[in-house]
N, C-alpha and C positions, 0 to 999 in steps of 0.2 A: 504494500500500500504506500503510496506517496501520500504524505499531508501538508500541503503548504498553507499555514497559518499568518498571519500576523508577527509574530512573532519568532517565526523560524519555517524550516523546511526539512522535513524527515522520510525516509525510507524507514519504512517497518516491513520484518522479514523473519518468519520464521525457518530456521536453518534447520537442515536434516537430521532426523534422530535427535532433537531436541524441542523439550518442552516447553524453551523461553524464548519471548521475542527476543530480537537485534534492534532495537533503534538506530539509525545510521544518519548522518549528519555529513555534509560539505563541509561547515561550520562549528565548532567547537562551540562557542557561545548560544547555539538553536540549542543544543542538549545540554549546557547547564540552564538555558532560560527556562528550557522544559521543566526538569528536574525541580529546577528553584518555586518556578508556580503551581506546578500542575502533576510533578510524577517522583515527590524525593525519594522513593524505591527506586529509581533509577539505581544502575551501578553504572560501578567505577570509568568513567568514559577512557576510552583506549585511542590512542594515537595510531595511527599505519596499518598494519595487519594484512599489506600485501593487498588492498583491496582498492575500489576505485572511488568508496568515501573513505575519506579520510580518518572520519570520529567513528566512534560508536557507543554503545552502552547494551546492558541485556537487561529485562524488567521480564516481570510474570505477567500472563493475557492478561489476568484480572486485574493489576494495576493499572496497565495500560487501557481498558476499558472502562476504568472508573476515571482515568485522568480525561479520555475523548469524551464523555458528558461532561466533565466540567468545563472543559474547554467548550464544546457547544452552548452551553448555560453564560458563557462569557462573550459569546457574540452579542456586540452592540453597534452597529454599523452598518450602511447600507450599502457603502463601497471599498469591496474587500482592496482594491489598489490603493484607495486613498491612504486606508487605515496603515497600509503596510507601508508608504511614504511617511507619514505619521510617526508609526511607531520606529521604524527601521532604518528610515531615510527610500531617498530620492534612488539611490543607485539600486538597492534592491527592490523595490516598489517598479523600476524598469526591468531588473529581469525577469520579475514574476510576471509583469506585462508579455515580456516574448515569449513567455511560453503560454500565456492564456493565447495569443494570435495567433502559433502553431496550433493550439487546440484547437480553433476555430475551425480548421479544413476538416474537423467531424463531420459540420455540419452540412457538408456539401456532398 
C-alpha cells in the first residue's frame, strides 16, 4: 500500500513469512512524524538494507490499523495539495502534485 499523507509518504509491505508490517519511507522524518503522532509502536527505523527506500520500521497490523483511523479522524481539509504545501512546504506539495497528474491517465 502507498499512503501519501500530509505529512509524509509510506510504503506498507508485508514481507514473506512474516507477520509484521514494513513501513518504508524515502524520508526519515515521514517515519519519525509517523511514529511521533500516530504509531509510537513503530520500531526502530533502519537506514539502507540494500533496498530502494531508504528508511524503514516494522509495527504489528493492528497498530498500524488503529494508527490509519486516526489519521482519517485527523483529516480537516479540502485540499489535500494545499495542506501538504502547508504542512510540508512548496517542494513537496509539487511532487505529490506529479504524481496525482501521472494518476490522472487512469482516467482515460
Amino acid at each position: 500500500m502507498w499512503l501519501m499523507t500530509n505529512f509524509g509518504f509510506f510504503s506498507i509491505v508485508q514481507k514473506k513469512d512474516d507477520d509484521i508490517l514494513t513501513v518504508r519511507a524515502r524520508a526519515k522524518g515521514d517515519l519519525e512524524s509517523l511514529k511521533e503522532r500516530y504509531l509510537p509502536t513503530l520500531g526502530h527505523i533502519l537506514k539502507g538494507e540494500g533496498t530502494d527506500y531508504q528508511y524503514r520500521a516494522r509495527v504489528s497490523r493492528e497498530a498500524m490499523a488503529e494508527a490509519l483511523g486516526k489519521i482519517i479522524m485527523d483529516i480537516d481539509y479540502s485540499n489535500f495539495k494545499n495542506s501538504v504545501a502547508e504542512k510540508q512546504g512548496n517542494k513537496r506539495a509539487r511532487l505529490y502534485g506529479e504524481v496525482w497528474s501521472v494518476l490522472c491517465n487512469l482516467q482515460k
